[in-house]
C-alpha positions in Angstrom: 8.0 -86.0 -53.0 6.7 -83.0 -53.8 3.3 -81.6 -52.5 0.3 -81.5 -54.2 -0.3 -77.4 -53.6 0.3 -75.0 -51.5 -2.8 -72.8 -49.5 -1.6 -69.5 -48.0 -4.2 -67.2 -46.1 -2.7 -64.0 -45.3 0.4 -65.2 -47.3 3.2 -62.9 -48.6 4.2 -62.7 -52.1 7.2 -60.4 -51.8 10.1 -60.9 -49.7 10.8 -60.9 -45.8 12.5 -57.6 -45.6 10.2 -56.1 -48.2 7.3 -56.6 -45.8 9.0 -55.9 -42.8 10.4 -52.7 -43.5 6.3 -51.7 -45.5 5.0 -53.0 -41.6 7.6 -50.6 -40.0 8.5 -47.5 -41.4 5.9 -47.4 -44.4 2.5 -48.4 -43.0 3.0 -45.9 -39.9 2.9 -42.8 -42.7 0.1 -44.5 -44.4 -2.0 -44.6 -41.1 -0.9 -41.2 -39.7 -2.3 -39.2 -42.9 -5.5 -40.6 -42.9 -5.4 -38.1 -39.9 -4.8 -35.5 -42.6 -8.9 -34.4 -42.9 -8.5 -31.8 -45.0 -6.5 -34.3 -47.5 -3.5 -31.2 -48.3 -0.5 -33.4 -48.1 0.6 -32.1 -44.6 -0.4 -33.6 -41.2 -0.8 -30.9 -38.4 -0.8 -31.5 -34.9 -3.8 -30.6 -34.8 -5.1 -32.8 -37.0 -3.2 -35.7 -34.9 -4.5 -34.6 -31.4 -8.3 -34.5 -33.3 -7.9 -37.8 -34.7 -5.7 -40.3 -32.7 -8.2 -41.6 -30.4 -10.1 -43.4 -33.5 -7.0 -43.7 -35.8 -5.4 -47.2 -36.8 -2.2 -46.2 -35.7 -2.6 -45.6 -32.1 -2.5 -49.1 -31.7 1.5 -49.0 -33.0 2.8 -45.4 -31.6 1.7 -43.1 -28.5 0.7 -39.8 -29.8 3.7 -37.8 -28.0 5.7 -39.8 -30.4 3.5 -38.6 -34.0 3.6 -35.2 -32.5 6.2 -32.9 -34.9 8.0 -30.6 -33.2 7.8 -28.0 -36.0 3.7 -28.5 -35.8 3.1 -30.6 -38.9 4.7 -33.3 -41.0 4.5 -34.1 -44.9 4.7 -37.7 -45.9 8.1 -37.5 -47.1 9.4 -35.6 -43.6 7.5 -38.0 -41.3 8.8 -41.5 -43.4 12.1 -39.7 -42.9 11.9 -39.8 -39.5 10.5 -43.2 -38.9 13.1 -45.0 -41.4 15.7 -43.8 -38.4 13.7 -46.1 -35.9 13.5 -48.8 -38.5 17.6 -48.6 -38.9 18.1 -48.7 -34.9 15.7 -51.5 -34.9 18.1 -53.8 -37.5 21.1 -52.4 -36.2 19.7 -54.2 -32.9 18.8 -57.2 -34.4 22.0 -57.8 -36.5 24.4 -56.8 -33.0 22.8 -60.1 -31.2 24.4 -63.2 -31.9 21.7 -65.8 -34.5 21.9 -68.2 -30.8 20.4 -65.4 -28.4 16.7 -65.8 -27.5 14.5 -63.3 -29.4 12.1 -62.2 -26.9 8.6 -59.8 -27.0 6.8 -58.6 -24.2 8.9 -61.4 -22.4 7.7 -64.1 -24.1 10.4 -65.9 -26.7 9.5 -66.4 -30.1 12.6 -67.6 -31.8 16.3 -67.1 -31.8 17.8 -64.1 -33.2 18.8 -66.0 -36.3 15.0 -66.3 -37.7 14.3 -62.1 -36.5 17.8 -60.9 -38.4 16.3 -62.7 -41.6 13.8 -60.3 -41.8 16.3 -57.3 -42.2 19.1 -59.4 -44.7 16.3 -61.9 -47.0 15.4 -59.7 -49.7 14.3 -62.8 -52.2 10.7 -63.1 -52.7 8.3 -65.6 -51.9 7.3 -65.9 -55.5 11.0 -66.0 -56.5 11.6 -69.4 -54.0 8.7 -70.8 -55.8 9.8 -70.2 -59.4 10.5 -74.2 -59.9 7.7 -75.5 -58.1 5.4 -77.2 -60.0 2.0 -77.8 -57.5 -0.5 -75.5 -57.0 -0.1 -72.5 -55.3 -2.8 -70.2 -54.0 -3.0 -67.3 -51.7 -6.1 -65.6 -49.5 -5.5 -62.6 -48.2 -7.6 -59.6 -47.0 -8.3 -56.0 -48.3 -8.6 -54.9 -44.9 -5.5 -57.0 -43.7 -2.8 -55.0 -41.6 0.1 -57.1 -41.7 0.1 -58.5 -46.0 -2.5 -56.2 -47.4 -3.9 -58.4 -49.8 -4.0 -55.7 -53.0 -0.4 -55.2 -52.0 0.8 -58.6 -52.5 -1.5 -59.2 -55.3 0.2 -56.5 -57.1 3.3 -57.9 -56.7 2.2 -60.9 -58.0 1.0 -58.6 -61.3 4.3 -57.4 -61.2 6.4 -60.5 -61.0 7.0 -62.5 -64.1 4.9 -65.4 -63.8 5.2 -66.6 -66.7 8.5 -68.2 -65.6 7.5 -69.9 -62.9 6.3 -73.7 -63.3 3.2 -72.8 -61.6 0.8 -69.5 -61.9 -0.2 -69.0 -58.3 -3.4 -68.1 -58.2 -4.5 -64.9 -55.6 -7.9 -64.3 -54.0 -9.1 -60.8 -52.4 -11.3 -61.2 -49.9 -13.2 -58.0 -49.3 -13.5 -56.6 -45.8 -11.6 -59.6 -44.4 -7.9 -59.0 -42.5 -5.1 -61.2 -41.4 -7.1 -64.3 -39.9 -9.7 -63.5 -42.9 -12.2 -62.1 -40.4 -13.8 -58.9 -40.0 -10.5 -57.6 -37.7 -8.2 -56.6 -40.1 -5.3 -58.6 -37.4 -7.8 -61.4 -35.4 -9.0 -64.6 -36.6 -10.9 -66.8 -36.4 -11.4 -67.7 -40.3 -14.8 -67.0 -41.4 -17.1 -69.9 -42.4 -17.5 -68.8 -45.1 -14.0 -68.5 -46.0 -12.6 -71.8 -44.7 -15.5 -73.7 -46.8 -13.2 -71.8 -49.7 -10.0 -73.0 -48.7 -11.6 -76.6 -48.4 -13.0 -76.5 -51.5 -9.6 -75.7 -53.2 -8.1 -78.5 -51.2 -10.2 -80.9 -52.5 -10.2 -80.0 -56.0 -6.2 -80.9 -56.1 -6.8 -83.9 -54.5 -9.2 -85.4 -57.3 
């Protein structure tokens, strides 16, 4: 039987390695040069030492490891260098065998099978819906740091719809993150929001 529609909130569009590898090598160089103040394309050390403390990505890397041992970056140095930690990061993955327990801060999430599929599962999420013929809708955040919500909106714009059964239909909430609240990572949902989602819910079910 298949399901009336589908509700994502912080959804992804695109697919699991596509995020993954934005999350870890891409979005670090996107936080670090907002560091950049006077906005010239290179990232001093000076810069980073003036503007860790309130930056977004002190939360993800210590400052000894932003600091460039030349004295500066450019974007295309610095992605350079985090791609590498990416790679050893899959390399990892792919060594374990799918049965060994995937572990974080010593707590298990999965087996290693469902953390390699986010290095090897380059088919979209729009792409496994193509012949699904329910409603599909998405809420994610403009402030969001894990599925940015104009980021997977635009690949959305990007993907051709028009051959899937169902348009999915994508909603931007401004200055809401990942658990559509004011943190662009925390929940819980705003009321605001979930009175939304209900709303949609009940309009398939009529």
């Amino acid at each position: 039987m298949t399901a009336t529609g589908l509700l994502f909130f912080g959804g992804v569009t695109e697919s699991a390695k596509s995020i993954l590898h934005w999350q870890i090598a891409e979005r670090p160089v996107e936080w670090a040069f907002m560091m950049d103040t006077n906005r010239d394309g290179e990232l001093t050390n000076d810069e980073i030492q003036s503007g860790y403390a309130t930056s977004s990505i002190k939360d993800i890397a210590t400052i000894g490891q932003l600091l460039s041992p030349s004295g500066s970056w450019t974007q295309v140095t610095l992605q350079n260098e985090i791609e590498k930690t990416y790679q050893a990061i899959a390399k990892d993955a792919l060594e374990h065998a799918d049965t060994s327990p995937y572990q974080m801060n010593g707590v298990t999430f999965s087996c290693y099978q469902w953390w390699k599929r986010w290095f090897t599962d380059d088919t979209s999420v729009l792409e496994n819906l193509r012949d699904y013929d329910g409603y599909i809708e998405y809420h994610n955040g403009d402030i969001d740091s894990q599925t940015p919500g104009t980021r997977e909106r635009a690949f959305l714009e990007s993907f051709p719809v028009r051959q899937m059964k169902s348009k999915p239909t994508f909603v931007v909430h401004e200055n809401k993150g990942h658990g559509l609240s004011p943190s662009p990572l925390y929940g819980p949902l705003d009321k605001e929001v979930i009175e939304q989602l209900v709303q949609s819910v009940e309009l398939w079910t009529k």
